[in-house]
C-alpha positions, 0 to 999 in steps of 0.5 A: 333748325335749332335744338329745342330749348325750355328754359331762359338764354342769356346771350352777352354782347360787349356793346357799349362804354368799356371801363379801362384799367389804369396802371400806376401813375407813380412809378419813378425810373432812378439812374444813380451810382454805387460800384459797391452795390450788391451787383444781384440786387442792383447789376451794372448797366441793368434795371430792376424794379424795388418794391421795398425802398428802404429795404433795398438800402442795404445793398446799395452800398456807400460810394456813389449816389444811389444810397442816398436817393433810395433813402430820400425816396424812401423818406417820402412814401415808398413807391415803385422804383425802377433802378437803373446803376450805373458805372461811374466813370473815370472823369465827369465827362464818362459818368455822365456818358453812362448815366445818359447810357444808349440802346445799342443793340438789343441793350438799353442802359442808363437813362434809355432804359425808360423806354422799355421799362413797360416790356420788362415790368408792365409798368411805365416810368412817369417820374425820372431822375438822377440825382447828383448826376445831372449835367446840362447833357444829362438833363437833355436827355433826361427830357428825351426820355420822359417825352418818349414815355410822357413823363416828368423828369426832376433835376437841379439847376446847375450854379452856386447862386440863384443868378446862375440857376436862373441863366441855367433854366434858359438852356431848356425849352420843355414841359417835362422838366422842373428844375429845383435849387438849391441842394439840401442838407441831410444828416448821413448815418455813414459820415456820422455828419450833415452832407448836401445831397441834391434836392431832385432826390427828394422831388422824386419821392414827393412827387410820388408821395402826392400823386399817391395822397392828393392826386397828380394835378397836384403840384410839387409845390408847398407839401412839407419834406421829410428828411431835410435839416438845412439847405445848401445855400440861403434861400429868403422867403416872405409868401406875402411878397415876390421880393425875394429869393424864392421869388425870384427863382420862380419868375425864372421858371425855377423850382426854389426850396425853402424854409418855412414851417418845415422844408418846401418845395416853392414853385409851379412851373416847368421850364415850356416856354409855352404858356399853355404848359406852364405848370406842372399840372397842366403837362401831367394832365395832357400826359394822363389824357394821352394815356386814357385815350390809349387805355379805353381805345386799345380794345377798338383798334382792328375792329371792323368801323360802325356807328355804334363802335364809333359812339361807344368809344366816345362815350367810354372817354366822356365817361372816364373825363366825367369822372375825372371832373367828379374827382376834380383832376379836370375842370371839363373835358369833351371827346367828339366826332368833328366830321369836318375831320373825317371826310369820306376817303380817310374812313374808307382808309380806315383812319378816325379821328375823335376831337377833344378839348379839355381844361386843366386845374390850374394850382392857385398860385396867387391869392390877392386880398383887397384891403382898405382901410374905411371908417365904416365901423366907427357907428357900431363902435359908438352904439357900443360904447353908448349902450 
């Protein structure tokens, strides 16, 4: 028998939809070179996190790449940057080996690294690249990486013209690359002159810059860039018709950067050839809901199964996809128990299935206006003069 009690007894119970925490979606993970980097600040072969961009410029030194992405990143916006540095080797072949690193051991180097930036900081890379360092071997890994950790990952196109960009684009099938061409010219305070430097530089701090201000279902595409004096090869463009450079490197899955009203990134798609993955924003929304679903479910998993735990883990979904619809980051998204699914056996395994079917916001990459000419407004025209 219980001790008497005069007075009111709250008892709370975590039945329900559970709100879910998210960490940021704009975190870039930056291999790059500087063997006279401040080895404190940046240590060989190991990453750490900058949370000041353009502060850290100073200990990166002038030799390789990694002062002049920082410097790029940090004309955008200033993100979360895991940075990890690399040696550069004694020939391309070595340079691109320790860019790609490995995980030998206990010790995950160069673009490896990625996969355990959630154990060292919390935080998980969605947008990664080495600018300048990219290789077709490189950007195969790089591709790895960013589906081990559903990311994107940023890279140019190898070639001197467009042709050649285009032919490279076809040595990948994948929905986490965009490949950009042609590199930019920026003006180097070190050189005291213009210098090219890789487009991917600048994509990785745009890319941060418009998940911060519009929203990561926003493209890449048609957001002015900072920085940017020139580009490295002559791009033609004409928004009112496909005939031309940038139309060109776009039919072929390639990202073009262009002059116009400022200096732009053209272009919407990755490099699947799946159609359903097509753009940008299609593969980052797949990626965000993957991570919403880990994200609400996390606390259920173990749990002893119910119907209740089972409606209150698809309804915490359906409530975090409502709010991305409200947003207008989905334009609908449904979470739901298929018993077709779930047969008696795989529950008394222990094993759930919950169905989902959503859809992307497609970029409105193309906008037709019909325009025919009509005689229609000659009668107004003659009261007009009539009157």
């Amino acid at each position: 028998m219980s001790a008497p009690f005069h007075g009111i007894n709250i008892v709370e119970s975590s039945v329900g939809a559970r709100p879910a925490s998210r960490a940021p979606n704009a975190v870039i993970y930056l291999v790059a070179t500087g063997d006279d980097a401040d080895a404190d600040t940046f240590p060989a072969n190991d990453q750490v996190l900058i949370t000041n961009v353009r502060a850290a410029v100073g200990a990166a030194g002038t030799t390789g790449t990694l002062r002049g992405a920082l410097l790029a990143i940090a004309d955008q916006c200033e993100p979360l940057v895991i940075v990890m540095r690399v040696p550069a080797g004694e020939d391309a072949a070595a340079t691109a080996a320790n860019t790609i690193g490995s995980s030998s051991g206990a010790t995950y180097t160069g673009l490896q690294g990625a996969r355990v930036s959630r154990q060292r900081f919390g935080l998980v890379p969605k947008i990664i690249g080495a600018p300048g360092l990219e290789t077709q071997a490189v950007i195969a890994a790089m591709v790895s990486v960013a589906q081990a950790v559903r990311g994107m990952c940023y890279a140019n196109a190898e070639g001197a013209t467009k042709e050649e960009a285009a032919t490279f684009r076809d040595n990948f099938d994948a929905r986490e690359l965009v490949l950009l061409w042609p590199n930019v010219v920026r003006f180097d305070t070190v050189e005291e002159d213009n210098v090219e430097a890789p487009a991917s530089a600048y994509a990785l701090g745009m890319r941060a810059k418009i998940d911060a201000t519009m929203g990561w279902h926003k493209t890449l595409s048609n957001v002015a860039i900072n920085g940017i004096l020139g580009l490295a090869q002559d791009v033609s463009f004409d928004i009112l018709s496909g005939a031309n450079d940038a139309g060109y490197l776009n039919t072929n899955d390639v990202c073009a950067v262009i002059h116009s009203n400022g200096y732009r990134f053209w272009g919407n798609r990755t490099t699947s050839d799946d159609a359903a993955f097509a753009f940008e924003s299609a593969t980052r929304t797949a990626q965000v809901l993957h991570e919403d679903a880990a994200d609400v479910l996390a606390a259920y998993i173990d749990k002893p199964m119910g119907v209740q735990s089972i409606r209150d883990m698809t309804e915490s979904m359906n409530a975090r996809a409502r709010a991305r619809v409200a947003l207008g980051q989905l334009i609908g998204a449904r979470y739901f128990i298929d018993p077709a699914l779930n047969q008696p056996n795989q529950l008394a395994a222990g094993q759930l299935r919950i169905s989902c079917t959503y859809t992307a916001v497609p970029p409105m990459e193309s906008i037709t206006v019909d325009q025919a000419i009509t005689d229609e407004f000659f009668f107004q025209f003659a009261q007009a003069i009539a009157a």
